[in-house]
PDB file of N, CA, C and O in Angstrom:
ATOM      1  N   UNK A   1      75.217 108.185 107.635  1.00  0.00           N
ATOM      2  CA  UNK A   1      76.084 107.978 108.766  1.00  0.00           C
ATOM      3  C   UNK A   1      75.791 106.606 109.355  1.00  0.00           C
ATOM      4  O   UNK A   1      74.659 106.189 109.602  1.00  0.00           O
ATOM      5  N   UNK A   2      76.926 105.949 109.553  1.00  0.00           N
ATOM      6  CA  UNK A   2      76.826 104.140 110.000  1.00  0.00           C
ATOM      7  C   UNK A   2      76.364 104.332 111.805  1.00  0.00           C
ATOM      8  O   UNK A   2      76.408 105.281 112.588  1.00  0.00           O
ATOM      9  N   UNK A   3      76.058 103.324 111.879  1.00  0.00           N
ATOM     10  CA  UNK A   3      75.051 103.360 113.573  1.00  0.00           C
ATOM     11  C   UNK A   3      76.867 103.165 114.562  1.00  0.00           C
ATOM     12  O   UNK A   3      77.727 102.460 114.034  1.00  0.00           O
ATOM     13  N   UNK A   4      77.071 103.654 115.502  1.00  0.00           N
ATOM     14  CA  UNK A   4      78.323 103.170 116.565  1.00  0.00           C
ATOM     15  C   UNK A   4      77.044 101.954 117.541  1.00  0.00           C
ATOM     16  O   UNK A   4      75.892 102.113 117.944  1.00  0.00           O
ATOM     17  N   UNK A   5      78.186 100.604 117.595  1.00  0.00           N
ATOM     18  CA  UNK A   5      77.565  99.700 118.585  1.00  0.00           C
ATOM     19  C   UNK A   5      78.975  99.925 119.730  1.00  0.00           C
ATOM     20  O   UNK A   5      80.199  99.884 119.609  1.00  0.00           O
ATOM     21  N   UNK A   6      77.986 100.181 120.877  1.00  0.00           N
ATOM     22  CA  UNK A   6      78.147 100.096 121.967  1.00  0.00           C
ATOM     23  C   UNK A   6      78.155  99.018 123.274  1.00  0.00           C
ATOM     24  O   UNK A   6      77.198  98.812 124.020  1.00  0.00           O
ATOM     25  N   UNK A   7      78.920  98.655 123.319  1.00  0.00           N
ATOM     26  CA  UNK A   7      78.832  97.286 124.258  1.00  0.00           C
ATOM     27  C   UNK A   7      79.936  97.663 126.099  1.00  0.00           C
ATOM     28  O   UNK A   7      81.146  97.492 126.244  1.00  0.00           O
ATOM     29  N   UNK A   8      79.355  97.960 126.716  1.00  0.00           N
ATOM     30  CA  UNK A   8      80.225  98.367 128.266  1.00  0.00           C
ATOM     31  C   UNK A   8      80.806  99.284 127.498  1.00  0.00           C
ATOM     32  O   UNK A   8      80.286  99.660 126.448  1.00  0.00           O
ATOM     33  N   UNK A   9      81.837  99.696 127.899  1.00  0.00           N
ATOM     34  CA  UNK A   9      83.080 100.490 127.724  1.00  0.00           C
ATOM     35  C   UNK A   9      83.506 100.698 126.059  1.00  0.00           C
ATOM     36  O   UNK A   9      84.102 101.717 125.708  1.00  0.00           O
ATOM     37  N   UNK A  10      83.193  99.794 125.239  1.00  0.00           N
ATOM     38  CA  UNK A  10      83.784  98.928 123.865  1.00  0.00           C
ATOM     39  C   UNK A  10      82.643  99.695 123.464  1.00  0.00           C
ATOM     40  O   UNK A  10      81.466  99.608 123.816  1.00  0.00           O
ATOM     41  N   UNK A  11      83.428 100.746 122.363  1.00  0.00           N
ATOM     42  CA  UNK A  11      82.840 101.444 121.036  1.00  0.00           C
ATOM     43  C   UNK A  11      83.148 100.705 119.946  1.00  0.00           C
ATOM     44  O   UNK A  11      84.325 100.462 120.214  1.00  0.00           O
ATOM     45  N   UNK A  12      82.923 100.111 118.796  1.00  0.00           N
ATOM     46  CA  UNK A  12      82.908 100.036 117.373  1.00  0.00           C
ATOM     47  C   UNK A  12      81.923 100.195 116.518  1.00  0.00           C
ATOM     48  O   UNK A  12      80.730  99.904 116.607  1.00  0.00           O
ATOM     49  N   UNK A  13      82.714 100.827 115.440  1.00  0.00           N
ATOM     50  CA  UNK A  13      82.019 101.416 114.367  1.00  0.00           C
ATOM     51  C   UNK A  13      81.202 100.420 113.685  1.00  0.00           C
ATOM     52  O   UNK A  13      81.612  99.269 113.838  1.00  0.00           O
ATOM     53  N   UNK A  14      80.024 100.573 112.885  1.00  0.00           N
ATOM     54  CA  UNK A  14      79.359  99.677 112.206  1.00  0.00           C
ATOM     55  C   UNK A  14      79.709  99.618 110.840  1.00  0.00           C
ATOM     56  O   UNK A  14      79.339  98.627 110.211  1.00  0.00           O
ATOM     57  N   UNK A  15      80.525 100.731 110.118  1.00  0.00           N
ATOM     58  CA  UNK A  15      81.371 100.868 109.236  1.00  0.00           C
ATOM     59  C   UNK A  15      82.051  99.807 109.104  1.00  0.00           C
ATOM     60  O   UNK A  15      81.836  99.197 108.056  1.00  0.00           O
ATOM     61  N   UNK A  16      83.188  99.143 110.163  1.00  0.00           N
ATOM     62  CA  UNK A  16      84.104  98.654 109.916  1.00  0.00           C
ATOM     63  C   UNK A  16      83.697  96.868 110.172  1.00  0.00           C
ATOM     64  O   UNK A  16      84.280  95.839 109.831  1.00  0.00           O
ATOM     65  N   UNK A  17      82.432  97.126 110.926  1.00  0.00           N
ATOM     66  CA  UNK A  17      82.487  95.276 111.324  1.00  0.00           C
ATOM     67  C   UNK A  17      81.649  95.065 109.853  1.00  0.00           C
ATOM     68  O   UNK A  17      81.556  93.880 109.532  1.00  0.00           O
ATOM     69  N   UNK A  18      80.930  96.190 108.764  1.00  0.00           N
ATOM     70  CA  UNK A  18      80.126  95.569 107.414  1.00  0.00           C
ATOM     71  C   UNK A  18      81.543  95.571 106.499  1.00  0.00           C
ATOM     72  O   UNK A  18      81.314  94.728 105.632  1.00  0.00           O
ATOM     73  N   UNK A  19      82.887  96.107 106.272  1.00  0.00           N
ATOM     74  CA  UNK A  19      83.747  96.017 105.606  1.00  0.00           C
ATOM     75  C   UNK A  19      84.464  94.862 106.069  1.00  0.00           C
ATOM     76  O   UNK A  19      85.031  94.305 105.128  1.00  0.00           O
ATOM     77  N   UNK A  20      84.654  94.274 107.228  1.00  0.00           N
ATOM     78  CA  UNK A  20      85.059  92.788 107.823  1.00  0.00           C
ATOM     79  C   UNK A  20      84.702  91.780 107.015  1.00  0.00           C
ATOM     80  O   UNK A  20      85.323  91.020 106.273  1.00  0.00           O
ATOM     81  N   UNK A  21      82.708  92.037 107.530  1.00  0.00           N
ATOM     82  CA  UNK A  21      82.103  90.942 107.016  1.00  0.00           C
ATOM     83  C   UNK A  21      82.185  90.781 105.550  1.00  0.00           C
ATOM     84  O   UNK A  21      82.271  89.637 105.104  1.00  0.00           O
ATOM     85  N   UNK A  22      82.169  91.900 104.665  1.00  0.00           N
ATOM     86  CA  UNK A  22      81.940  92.041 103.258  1.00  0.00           C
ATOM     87  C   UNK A  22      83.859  91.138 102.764  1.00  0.00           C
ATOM     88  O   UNK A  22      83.952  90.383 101.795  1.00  0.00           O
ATOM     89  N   UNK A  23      84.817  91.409 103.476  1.00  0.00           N
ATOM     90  CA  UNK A  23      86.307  90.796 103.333  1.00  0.00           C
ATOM     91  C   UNK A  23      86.006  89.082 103.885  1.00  0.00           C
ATOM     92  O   UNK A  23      86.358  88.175 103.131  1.00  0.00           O
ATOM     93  N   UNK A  24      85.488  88.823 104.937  1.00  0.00           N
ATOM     94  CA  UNK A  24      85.178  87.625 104.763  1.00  0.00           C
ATOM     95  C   UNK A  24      84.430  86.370 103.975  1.00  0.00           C
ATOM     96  O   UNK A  24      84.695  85.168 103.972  1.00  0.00           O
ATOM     97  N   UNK A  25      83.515  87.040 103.386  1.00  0.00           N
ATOM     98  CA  UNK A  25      82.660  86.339 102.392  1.00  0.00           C
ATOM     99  C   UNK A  25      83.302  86.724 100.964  1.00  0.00           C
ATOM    100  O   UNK A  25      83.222  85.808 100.146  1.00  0.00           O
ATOM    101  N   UNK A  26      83.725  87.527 100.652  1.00  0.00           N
ATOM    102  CA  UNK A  26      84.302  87.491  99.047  1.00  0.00           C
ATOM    103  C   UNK A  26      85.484  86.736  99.565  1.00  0.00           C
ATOM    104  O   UNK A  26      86.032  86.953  98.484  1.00  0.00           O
ATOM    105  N   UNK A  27      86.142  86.235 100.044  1.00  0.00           N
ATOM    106  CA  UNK A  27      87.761  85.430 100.525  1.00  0.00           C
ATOM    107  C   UNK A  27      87.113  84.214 100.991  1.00  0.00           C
ATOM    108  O   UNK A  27      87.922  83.315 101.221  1.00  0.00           O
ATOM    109  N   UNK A  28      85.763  83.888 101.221  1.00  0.00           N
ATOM    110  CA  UNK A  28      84.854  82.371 101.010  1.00  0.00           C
ATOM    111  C   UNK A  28      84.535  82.267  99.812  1.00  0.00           C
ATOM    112  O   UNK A  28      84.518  81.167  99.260  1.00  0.00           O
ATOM    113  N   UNK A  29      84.160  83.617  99.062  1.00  0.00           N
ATOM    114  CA  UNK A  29      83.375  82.435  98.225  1.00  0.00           C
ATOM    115  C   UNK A  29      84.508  82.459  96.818  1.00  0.00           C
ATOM    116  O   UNK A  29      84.270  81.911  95.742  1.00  0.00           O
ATOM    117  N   UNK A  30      85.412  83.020  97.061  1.00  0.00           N
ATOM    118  CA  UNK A  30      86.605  83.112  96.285  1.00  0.00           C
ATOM    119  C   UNK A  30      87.746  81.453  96.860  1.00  0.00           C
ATOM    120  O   UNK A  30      88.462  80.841  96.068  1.00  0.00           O
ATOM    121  N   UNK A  31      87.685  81.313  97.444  1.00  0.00           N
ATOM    122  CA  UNK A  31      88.468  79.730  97.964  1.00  0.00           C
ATOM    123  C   UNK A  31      87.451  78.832  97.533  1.00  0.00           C
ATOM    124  O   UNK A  31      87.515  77.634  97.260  1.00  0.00           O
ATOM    125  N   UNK A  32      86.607  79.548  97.524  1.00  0.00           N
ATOM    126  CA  UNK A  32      85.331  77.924  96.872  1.00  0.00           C
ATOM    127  C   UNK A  32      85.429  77.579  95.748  1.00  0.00           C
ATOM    128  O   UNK A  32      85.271  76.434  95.326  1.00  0.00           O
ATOM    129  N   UNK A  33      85.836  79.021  94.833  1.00  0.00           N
ATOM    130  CA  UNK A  33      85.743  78.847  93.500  1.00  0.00           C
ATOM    131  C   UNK A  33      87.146  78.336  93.092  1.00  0.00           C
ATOM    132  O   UNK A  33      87.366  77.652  92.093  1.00  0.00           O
ATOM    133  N   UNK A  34      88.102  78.770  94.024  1.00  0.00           N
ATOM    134  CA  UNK A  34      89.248  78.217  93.587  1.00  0.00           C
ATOM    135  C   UNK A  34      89.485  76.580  94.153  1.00  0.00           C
ATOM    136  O   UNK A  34      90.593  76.066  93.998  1.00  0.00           O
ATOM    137  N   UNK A  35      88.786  76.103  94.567  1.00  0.00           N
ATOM    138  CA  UNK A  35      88.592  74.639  94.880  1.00  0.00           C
ATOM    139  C   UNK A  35      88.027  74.064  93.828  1.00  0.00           C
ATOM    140  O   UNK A  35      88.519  72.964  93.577  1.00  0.00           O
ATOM    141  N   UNK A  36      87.101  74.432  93.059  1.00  0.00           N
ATOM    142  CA  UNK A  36      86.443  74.415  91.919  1.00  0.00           C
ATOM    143  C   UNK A  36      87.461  73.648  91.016  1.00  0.00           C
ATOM    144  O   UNK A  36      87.480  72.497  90.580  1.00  0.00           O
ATOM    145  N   UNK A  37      88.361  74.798  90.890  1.00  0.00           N
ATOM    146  CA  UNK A  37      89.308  75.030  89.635  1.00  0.00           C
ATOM    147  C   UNK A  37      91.039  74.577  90.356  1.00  0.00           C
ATOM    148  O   UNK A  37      92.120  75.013  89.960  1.00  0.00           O
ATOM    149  N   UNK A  38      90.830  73.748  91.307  1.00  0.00           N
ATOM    150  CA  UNK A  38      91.896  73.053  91.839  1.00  0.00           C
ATOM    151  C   UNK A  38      92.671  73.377  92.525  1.00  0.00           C
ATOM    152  O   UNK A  38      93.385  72.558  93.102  1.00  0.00           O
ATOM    153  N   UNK A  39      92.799  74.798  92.706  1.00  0.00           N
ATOM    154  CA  UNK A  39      94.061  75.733  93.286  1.00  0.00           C
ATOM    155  C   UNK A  39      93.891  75.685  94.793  1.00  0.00           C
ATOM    156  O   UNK A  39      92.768  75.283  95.100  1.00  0.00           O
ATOM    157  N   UNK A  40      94.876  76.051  96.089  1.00  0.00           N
ATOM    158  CA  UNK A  40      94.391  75.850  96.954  1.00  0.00           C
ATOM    159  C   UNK A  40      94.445  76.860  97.720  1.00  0.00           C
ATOM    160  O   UNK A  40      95.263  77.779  97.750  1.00  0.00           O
ATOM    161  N   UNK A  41      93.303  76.603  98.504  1.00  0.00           N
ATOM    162  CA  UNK A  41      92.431  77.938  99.309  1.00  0.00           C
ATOM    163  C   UNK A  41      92.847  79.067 100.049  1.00  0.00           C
ATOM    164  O   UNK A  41      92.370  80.187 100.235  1.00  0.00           O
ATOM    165  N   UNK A  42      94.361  78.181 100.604  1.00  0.00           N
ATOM    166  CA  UNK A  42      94.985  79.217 101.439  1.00  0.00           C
ATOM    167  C   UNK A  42      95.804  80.169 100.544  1.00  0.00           C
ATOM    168  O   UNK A  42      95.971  81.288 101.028  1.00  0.00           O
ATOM    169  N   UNK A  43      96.331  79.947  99.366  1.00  0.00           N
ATOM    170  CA  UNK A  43      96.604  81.026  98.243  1.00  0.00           C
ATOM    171  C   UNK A  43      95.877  82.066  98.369  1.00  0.00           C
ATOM    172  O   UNK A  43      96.235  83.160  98.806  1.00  0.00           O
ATOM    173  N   UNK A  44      94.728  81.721  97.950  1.00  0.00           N
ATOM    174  CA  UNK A  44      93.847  82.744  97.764  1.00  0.00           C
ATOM    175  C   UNK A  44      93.455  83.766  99.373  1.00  0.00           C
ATOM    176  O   UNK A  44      93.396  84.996  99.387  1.00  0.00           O
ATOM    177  N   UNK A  45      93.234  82.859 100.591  1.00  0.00           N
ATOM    178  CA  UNK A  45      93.194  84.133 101.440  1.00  0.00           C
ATOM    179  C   UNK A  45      94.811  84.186 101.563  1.00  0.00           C
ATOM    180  O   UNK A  45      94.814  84.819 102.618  1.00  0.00           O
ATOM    181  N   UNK A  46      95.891  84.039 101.340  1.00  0.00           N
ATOM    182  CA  UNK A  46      96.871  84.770 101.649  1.00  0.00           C
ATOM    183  C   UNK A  46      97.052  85.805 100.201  1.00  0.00           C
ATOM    184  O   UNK A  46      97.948  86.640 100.327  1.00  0.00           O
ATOM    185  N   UNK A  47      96.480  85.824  99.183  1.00  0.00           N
ATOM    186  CA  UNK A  47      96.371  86.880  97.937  1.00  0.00           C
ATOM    187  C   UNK A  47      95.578  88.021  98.804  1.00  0.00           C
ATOM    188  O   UNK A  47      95.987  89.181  98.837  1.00  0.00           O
ATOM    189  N   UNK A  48      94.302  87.549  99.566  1.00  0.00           N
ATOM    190  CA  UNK A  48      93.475  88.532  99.535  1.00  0.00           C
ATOM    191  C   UNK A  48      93.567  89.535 100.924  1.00  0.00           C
ATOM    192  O   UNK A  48      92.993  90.556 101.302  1.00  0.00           O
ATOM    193  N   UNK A  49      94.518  88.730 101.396  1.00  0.00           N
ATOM    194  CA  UNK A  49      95.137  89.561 102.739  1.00  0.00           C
ATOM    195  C   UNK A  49      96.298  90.937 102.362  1.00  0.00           C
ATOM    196  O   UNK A  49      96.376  92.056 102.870  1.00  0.00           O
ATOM    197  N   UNK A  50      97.130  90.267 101.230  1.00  0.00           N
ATOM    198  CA  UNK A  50      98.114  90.983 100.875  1.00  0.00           C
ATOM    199  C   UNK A  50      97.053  91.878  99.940  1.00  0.00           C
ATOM    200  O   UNK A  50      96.570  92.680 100.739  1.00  0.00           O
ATOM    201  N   UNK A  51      96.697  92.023  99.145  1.00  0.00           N
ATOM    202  CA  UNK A  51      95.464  92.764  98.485  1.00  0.00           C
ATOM    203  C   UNK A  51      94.805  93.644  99.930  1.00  0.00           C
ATOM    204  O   UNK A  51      94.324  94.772  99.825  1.00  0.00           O
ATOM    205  N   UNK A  52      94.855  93.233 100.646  1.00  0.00           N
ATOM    206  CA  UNK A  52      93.943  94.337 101.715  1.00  0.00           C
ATOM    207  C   UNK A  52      95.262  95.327 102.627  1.00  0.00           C
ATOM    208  O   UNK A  52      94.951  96.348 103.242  1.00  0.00           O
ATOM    209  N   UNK A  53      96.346  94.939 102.582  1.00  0.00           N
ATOM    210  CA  UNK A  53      97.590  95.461 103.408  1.00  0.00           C
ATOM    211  C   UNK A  53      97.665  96.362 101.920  1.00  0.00           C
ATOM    212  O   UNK A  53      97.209  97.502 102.011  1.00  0.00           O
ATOM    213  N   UNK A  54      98.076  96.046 100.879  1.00  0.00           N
ATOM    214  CA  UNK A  54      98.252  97.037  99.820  1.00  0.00           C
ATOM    215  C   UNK A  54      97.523  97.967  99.286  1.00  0.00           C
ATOM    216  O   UNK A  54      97.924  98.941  98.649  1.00  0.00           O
ATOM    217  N   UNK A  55      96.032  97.561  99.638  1.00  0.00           N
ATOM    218  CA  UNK A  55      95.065  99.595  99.052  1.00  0.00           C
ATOM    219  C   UNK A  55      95.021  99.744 100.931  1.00  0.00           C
ATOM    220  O   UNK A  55      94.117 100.487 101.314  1.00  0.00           O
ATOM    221  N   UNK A  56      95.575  99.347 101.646  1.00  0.00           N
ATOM    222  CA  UNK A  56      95.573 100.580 102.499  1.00  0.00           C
ATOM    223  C   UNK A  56      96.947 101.267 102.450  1.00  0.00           C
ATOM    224  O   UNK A  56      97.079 102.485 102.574  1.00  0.00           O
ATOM    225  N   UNK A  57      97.846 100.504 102.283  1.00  0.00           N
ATOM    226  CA  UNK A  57      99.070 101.429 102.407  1.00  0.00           C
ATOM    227  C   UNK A  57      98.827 102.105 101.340  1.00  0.00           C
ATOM    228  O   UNK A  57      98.976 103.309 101.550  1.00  0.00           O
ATOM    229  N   UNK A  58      98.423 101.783  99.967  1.00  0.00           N
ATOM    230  CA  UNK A  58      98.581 103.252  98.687  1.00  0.00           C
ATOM    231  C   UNK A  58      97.515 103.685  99.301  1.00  0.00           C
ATOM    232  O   UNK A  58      98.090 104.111 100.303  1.00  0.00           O
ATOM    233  N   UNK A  59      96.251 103.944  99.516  1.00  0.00           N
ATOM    234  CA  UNK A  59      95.426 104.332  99.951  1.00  0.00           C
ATOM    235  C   UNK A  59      96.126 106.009 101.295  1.00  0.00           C
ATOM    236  O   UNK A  59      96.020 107.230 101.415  1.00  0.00           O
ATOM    237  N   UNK A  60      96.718 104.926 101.886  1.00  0.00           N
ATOM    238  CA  UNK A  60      98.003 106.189 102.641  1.00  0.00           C
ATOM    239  C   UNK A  60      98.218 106.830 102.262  1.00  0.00           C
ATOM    240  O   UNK A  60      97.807 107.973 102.461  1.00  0.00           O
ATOM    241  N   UNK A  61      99.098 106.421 101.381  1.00  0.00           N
ATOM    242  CA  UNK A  61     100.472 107.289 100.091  1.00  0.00           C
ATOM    243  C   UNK A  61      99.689 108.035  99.088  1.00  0.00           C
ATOM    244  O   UNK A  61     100.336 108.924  98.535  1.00  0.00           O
ATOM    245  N   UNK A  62      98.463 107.904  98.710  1.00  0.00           N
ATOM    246  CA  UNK A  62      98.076 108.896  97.974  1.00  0.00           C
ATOM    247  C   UNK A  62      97.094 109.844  98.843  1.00  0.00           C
ATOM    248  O   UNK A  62      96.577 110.795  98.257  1.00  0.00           O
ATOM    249  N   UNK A  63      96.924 109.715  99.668  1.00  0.00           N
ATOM    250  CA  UNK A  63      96.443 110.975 101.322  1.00  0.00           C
ATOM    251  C   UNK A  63      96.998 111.331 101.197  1.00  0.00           C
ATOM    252  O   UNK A  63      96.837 112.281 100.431  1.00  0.00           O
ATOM    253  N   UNK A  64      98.593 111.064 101.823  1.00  0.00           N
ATOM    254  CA  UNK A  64      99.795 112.237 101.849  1.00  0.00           C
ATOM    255  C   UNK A  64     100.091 112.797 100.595  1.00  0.00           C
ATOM    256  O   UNK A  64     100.298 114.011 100.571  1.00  0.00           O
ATOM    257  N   UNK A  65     100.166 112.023  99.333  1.00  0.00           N
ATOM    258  CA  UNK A  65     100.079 112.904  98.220  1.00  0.00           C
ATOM    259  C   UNK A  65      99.320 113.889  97.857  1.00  0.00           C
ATOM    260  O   UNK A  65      99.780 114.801  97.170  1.00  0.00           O
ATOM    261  N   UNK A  66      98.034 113.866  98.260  1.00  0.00           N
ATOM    262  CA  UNK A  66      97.478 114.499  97.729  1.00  0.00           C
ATOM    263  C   UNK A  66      97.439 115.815  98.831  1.00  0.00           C
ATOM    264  O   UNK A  66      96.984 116.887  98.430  1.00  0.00           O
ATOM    265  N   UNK A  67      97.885 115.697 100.091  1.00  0.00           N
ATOM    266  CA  UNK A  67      97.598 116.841 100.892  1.00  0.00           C
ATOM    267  C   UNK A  67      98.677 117.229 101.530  1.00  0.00           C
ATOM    268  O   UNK A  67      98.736 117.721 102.657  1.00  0.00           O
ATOM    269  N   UNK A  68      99.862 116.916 100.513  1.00  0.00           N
ATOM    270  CA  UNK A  68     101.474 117.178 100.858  1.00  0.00           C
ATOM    271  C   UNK A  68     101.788 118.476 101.609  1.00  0.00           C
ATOM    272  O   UNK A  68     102.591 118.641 102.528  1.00  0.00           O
ATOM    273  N   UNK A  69     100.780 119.576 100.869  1.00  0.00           N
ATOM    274  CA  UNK A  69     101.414 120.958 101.439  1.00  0.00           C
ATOM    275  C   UNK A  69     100.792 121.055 102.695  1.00  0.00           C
ATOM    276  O   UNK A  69     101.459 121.828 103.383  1.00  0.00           O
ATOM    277  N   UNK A  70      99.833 120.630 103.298  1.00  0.00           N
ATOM    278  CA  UNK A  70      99.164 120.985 104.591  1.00  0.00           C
ATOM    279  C   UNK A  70      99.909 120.223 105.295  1.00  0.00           C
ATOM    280  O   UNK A  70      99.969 120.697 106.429  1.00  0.00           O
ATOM    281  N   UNK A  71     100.654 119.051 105.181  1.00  0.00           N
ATOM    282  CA  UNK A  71     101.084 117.958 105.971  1.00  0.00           C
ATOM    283  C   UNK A  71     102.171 118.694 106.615  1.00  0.00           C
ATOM    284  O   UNK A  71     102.387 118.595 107.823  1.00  0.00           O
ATOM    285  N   UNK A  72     103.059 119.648 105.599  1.00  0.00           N
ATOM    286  CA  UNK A  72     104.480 120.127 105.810  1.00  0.00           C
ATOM    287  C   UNK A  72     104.223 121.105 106.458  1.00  0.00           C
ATOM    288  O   UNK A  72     104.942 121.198 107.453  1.00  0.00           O
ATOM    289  N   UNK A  73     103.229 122.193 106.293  1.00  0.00           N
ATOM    290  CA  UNK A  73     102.831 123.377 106.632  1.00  0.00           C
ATOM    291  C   UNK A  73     102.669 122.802 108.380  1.00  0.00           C
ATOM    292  O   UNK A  73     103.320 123.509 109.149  1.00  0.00           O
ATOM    293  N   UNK A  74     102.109 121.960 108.870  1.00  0.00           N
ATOM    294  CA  UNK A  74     101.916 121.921 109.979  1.00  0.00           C
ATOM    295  C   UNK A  74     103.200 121.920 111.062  1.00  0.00           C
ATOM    296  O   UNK A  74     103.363 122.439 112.167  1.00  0.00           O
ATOM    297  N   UNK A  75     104.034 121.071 110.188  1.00  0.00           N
ATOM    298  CA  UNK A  75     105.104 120.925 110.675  1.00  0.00           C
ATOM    299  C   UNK A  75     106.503 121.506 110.454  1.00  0.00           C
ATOM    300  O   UNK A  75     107.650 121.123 110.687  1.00  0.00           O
ATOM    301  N   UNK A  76     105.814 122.823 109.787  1.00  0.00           N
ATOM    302  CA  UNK A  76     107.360 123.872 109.732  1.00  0.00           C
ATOM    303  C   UNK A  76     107.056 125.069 110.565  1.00  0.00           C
ATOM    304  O   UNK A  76     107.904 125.949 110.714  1.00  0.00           O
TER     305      UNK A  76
END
């Protein structure tokens, strides 16, 4: 179980600020390499943004797939 940081009023999870940090440094050291190899940087974090909007939405879509009948059941 990840630690909750607490700051005044302001809960966040420690879950989500190590999945931040872990999205910020692979999208550094991925523009570095593509500087390397000539391409330019903002490609790559605009690849790796759209890459992070897309396994959460399937990430969605296969939740509701997979737990279709409870979803409906609630709501009939």
């Amino acid at each position: 179980m990840f630690p909750v940081i607490r700051i005044a009023s302001l809960t966040i999870q420690a879950r989500g600020l190590i999945l931040l940090a872990a999205f910020w440094v692979a999208s550094w050291a991925a523009e570095r390499a593509a500087k390397r190899l000539a391409l330019r940087g903002d490609d790559v974090y605009n690849l790796g943004f759209y890459g992070v909007v897309a396994g959460l939405l399937g990430a969605r879509l296969g939740y509701v797939l997979q737990y279709w009948s409870e979803l409906t059941r609630d709501y009939s």
